[in-house]
C-alpha positions as a Python dict, from the first residue, in 0.01 Angstrom:
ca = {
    (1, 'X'): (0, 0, 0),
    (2, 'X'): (-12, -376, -51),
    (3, 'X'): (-175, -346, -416),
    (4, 'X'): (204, -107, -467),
    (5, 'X'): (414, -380, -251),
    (6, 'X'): (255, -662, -512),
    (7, 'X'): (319, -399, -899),
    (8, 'X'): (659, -413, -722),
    (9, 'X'): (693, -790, -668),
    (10, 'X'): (549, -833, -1012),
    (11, 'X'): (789, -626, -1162),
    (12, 'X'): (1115, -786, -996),
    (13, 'X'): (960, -1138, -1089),
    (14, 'X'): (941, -986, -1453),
    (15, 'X'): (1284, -841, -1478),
    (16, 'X'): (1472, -1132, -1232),
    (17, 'X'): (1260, -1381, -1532),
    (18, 'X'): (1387, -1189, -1802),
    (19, 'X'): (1755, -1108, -1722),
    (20, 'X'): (1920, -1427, -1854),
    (21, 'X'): (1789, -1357, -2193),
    (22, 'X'): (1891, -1030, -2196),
    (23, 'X'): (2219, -1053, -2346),
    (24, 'X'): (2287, -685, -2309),
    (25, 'X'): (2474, -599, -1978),
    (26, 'X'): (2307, -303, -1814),
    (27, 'X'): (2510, -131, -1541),
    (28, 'X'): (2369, -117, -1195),
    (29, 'X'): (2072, -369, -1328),
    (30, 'X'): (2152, -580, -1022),
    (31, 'X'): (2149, -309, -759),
    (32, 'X'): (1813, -230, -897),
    (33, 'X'): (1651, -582, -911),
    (34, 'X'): (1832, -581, -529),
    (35, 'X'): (1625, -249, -446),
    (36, 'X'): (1294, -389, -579),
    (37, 'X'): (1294, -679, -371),
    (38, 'X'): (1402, -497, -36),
    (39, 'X'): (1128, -246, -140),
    (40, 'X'): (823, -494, -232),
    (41, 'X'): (932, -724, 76),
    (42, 'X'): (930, -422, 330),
    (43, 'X'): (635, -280, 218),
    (44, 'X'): (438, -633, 251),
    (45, 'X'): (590, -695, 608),
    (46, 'X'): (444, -274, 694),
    (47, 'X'): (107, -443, 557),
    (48, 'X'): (113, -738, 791),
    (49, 'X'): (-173, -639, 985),
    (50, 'X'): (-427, -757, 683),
    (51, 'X'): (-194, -1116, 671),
    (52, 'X'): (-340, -1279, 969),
    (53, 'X'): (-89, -1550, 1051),
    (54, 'X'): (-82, -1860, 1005),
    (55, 'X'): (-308, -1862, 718),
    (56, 'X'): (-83, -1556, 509),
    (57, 'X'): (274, -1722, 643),
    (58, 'X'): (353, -1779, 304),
    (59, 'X'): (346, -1401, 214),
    (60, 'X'): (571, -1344, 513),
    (61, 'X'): (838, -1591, 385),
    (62, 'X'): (835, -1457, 54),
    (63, 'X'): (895, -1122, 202),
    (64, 'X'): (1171, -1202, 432),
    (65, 'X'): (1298, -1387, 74),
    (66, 'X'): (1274, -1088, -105),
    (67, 'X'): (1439, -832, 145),
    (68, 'X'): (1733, -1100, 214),
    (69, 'X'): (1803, -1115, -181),
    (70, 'X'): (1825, -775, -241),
    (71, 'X'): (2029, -649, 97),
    (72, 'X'): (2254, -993, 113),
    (73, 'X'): (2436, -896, -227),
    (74, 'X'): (2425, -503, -190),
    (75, 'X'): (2546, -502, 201),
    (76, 'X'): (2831, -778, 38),
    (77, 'X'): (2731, -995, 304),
    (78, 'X'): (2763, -1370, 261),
    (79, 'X'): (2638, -1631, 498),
    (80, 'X'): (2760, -1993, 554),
    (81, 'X'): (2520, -2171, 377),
    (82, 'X'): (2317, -1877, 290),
    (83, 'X'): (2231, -2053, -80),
    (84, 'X'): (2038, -2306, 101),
    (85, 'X'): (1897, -2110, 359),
    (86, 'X'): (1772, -1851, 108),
    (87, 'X'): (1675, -2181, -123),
    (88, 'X'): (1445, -2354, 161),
    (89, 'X'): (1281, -2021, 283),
    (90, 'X'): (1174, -1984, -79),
    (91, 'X'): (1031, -2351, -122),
    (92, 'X'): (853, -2289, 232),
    (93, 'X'): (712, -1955, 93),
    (94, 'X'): (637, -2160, -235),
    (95, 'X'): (430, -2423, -59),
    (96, 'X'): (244, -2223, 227),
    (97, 'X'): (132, -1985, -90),
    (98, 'X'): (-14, -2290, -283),
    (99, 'X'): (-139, -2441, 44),
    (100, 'X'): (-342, -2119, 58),
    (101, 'X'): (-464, -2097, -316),
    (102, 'X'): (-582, -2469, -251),
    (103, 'X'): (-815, -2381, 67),
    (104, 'X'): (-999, -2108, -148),
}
């Protein structure tokens, strides 16, 4: 299930990359990217088991990342702040995944 959670990830880094040089709208493109993420997050959070904190935090964060910025925009919520919040929880998944790569 994790190998599936990370084609999924992959593939909503792929399409979320290539979307601003698509110049051809595509209707409900943005509910999909949305469904990805909540997808590949929730299925790496069922895996946590194999994560072992604090040594996979990283892949936590970028989970909770990836469920909040695909169920923020298709619940229409919006948080004070929620920009920054989502912005810092993605630099803290950012560096606890490179802190890991380094120890290996």
């Amino acid at each position: 299930m994790r190998n599936l959670a990370l084609v999924l990830l992959a593939l909503w880094l792929i399409a979320y990359g290539l979307l601003p040089f698509l110049k051809v709208p595509i209707r409900s493109f943005d509910v999909i990217l949305n469904v990805l993420a909540i997808v590949a997050g929730i299925l790496l959070l069922i895996n946590r088991e194999s994560l072992r904190l604090p040594r996979n935090i990283g892949v936590i964060l970028l989970s909770l990342w990836l469920i909040l910025m695909g169920a923020l925009p298709l619940l229409n919520i919006r948080l004070p702040s929620g920009e920054i919040i989502l912005a810092l929880l993605a630099v803290a998944a950012g560096i606890f995944l490179l802190l890991k790569r380094k120890e290996r």
